[in-house]
N, C-alpha and C positions, 0 to 999 in steps of 0.2 A: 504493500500500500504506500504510495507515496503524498505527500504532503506540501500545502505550497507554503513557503514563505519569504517574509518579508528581509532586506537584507538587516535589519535591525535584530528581526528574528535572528537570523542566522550568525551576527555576532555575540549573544547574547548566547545563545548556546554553545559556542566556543567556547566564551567564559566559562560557562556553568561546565563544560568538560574539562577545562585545565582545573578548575577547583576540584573538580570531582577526581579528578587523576591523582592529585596531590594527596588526596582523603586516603584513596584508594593504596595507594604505594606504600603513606604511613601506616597505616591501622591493619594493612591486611586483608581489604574485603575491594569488592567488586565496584562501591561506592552508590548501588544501587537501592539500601534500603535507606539513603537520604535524596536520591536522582529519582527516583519512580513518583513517591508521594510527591515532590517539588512539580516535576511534570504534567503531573494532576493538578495540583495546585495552581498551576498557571495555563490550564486550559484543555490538555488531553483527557481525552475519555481514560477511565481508568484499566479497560481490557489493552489498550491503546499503548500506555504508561507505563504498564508490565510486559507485553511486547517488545518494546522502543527502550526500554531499559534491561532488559535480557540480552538485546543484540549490542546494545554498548559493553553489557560485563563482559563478552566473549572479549572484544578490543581491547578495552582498558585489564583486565585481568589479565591477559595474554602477555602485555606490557611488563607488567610487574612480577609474574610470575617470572619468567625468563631473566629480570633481575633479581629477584630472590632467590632462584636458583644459584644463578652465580657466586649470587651473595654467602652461600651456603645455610641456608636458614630453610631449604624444602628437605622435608622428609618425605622423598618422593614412593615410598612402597604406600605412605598412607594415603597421600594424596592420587594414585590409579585404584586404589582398593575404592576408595570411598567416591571418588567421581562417578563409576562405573555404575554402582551402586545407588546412587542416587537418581537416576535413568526411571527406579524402579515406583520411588516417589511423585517423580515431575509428571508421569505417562500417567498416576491416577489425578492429582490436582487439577492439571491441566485443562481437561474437558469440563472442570466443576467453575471455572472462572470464565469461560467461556457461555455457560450455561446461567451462569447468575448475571454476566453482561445481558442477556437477553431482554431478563427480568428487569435492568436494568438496577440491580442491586451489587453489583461487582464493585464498585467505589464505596459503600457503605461498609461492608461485610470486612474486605481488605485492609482499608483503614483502621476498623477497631481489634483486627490479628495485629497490626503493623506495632500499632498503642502497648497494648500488652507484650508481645514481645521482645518490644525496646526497654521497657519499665524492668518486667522480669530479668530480663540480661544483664540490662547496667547497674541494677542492687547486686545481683548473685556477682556478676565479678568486680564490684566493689568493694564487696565484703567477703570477698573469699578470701580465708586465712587454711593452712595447710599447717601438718603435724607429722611430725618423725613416726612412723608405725615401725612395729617389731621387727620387720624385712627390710629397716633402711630404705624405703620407698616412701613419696609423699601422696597423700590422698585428700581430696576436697573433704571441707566437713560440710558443707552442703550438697556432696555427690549424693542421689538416691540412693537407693537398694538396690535396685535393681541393678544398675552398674554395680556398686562393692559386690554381687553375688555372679555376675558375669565377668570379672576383671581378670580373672584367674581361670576360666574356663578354656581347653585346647579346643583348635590352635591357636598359639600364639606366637609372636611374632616384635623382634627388636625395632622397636622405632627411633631412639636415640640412643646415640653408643654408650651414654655411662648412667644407662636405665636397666632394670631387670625386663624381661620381655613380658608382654601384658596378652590380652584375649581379642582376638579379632573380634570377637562379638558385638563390644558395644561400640566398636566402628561400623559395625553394619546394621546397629540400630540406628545409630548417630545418622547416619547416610541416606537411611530410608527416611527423618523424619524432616532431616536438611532439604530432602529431593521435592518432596511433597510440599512442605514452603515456599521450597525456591519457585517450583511451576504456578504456585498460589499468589505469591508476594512479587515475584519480577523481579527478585533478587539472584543475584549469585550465589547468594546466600553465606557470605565473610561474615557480617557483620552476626550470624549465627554462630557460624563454624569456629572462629575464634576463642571466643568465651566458652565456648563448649568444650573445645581442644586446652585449653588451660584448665578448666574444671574438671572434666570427666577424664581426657585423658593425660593428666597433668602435666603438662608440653611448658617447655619454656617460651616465654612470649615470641622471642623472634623466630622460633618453629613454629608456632601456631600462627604468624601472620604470613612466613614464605609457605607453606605448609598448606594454607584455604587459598592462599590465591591459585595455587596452581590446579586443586580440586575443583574450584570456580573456571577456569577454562574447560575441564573436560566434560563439567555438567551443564557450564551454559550454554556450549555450543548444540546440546539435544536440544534442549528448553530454549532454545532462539530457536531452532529449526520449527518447530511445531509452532510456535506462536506463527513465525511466518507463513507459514503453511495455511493457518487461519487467516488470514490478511491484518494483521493485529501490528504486525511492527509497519513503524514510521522511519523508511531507509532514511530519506535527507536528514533527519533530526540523528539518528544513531549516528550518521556518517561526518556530523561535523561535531556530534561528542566528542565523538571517537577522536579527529581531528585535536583539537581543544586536550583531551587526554596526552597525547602522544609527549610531550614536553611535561606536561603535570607533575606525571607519577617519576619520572626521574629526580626531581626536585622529593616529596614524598621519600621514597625509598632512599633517598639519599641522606634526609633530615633524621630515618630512624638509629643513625649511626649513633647520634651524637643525644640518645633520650634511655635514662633505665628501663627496663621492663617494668620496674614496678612505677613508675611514672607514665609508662605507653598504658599501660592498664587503667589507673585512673581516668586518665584523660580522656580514653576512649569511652569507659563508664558514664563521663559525665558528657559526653557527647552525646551517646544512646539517651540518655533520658530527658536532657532538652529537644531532641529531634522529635522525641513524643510528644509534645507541648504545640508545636507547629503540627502536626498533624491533627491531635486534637483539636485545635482550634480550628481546622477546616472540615473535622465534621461536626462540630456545632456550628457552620455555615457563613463563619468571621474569617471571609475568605480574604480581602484584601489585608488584614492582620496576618494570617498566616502564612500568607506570599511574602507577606515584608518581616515577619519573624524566621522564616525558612531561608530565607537569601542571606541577612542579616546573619544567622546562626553557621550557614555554608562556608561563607566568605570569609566570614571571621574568623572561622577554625583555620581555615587553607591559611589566612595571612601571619596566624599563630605560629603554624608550621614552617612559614617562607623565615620569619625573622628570628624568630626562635629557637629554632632547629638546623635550619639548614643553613642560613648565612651562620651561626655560630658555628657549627661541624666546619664549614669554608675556613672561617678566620684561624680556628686549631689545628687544620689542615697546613696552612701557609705558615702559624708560628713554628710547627715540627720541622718546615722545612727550612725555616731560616736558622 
């Protein structure tokens, strides 16, 4: 499906893909469960939004995974296990967001998952604190049950070198519930996968942010295909995200050199839970507030990252070498 616009349009989404790249490189996610609600929010249908924001994660993810890898921060056995795997998720959502656009209830329903799962995510890994157990391993104290009784179940399998090996299992629970969001929400599904990967399967931040981005290219490339398929993605809009991205996310993955983990954790925390606030407030219907809270909240974070992070990482860069 294509889309016309204006060339104001069309700079404007530039922007909004260089911030979103920036987002995306730092924190580890696809940049889409702050890009899809913004989208919405400034005028796309919402079957539209999730579309048009799946086919940018494939782009911008692609980006950064490929530098994360290099960076050595992809646990790559996890990230094909659990891509793969999430296929299984997206092929049943998929049809179900399609079917609530009809109804035209697809923006309603999405937005109030979107709410909840930024609130739930950014308390749980705000306040995750971890404890030495008897096996010299660390464990969430808010992990379920159901994980602590699956953690230990064969096969299992080493995912970081100086970890004991854990249970494929609740990675392929992980995968299945990641998949089915992601086809639901027009996410990549990072801004999931991360928190989840540091809680469930206690990864260290910079394996959990190279670690989902690269699981985000091989699940949103399904989940872009099938939306397209439906006529749901807006190529010109994706294509000059995309564009807009391409410069972002190097800035982004460049800025997380110079940030602790336990400070990328915060920050990202308290990012998830004001992007709920903007969303919120567009569906109580304060639309023109929530466009200018949403931009406002975007921008801000991206220019946190530009002078904060990444010219500072520059300037310490240049003093080692003088």
């Amino acid at each position: 499906m294509f889309y016309q616009i204006s060339i104001y349009s069309g700079l404007l989404f530039i922007l909004l893909g260089f911030n979103t790249g920036i987002l995306s490189g730092f924190f580890g996610v696809g940049g889409c469960f702050i890009l899809t609600p913004l989208l919405n929010i400034l005028g796309l249908p919402m079957a539209n939004a999730v579309g048009t924001g799946l086919f940018f994660a494939v782009i911008v993810s692609s980006l950064g995974g490929v530098k994360h890898y290099f960076a050595g921060n992809t646990l790559i056995k996890v990230s094909i296990i659990m891509g793969l795997l999430s296929f299984i998720g997206i092929q049943i959502s998929q049809p179900l967001v399609l079917y609530l656009d009809t109804l035209q209830l697809a923006g309603f329903y999405i937005r109030l998952l979107y709410i909840i799962l930024l609130l739930t995510l950014g308390l749980l890994t705000l306040k995750k604190k971890t404890v030495i157990l008897s096996n010299d391993t660390r464990f969430c104290h808010n992990s379920f049950k159901l994980f602590r009784k699956m953690k230990d179940l064969p096969p299992r399998i080493l995912i970081e070198p100086d970890a004991l090996p854990i249970s494929i299992w609740p990675m392929v629970l992980i995968a299945l519930v990641v998949g089915c969001l992601q086809g639901f929400l027009g996410v990549g599904g990072g801004f999931i996968l991360v928190p989840v990967l540091i809680l469930f399967l206690n990864m260290q931040c910079h394996h959990a942010v190279g670690t989902s981005l690269v699981t985000i290219v091989i699940s949103s490339i399904f989940a872009a295909f099938l939306y397209f398929q439906a006529g749901k993605v807006l190529l010109p809009v994706s294509l000059l995200l995309g564009l807009g991205s391409l410069a972002g996310v190097s800035f982004g993955v460049s800025a997380t050199y110079n940030i602790t983990g336990d400070k990328l954790k915060k920050l990202y925390s308290v990012f998830l839970l004001l992007t709920s606030v903007g969303i919120a407030l567009k569906s109580l219907n304060y639309n023109l507030y929530s466009m200018g809270y949403m931009l406002i909240l975007s921008f801000g974070i991206g220019v946190l990252i530009i002078f904060r992070f990444y010219f500072q990482n520059n300037r310490s860069t240049v003093s080692r070498k003088n």
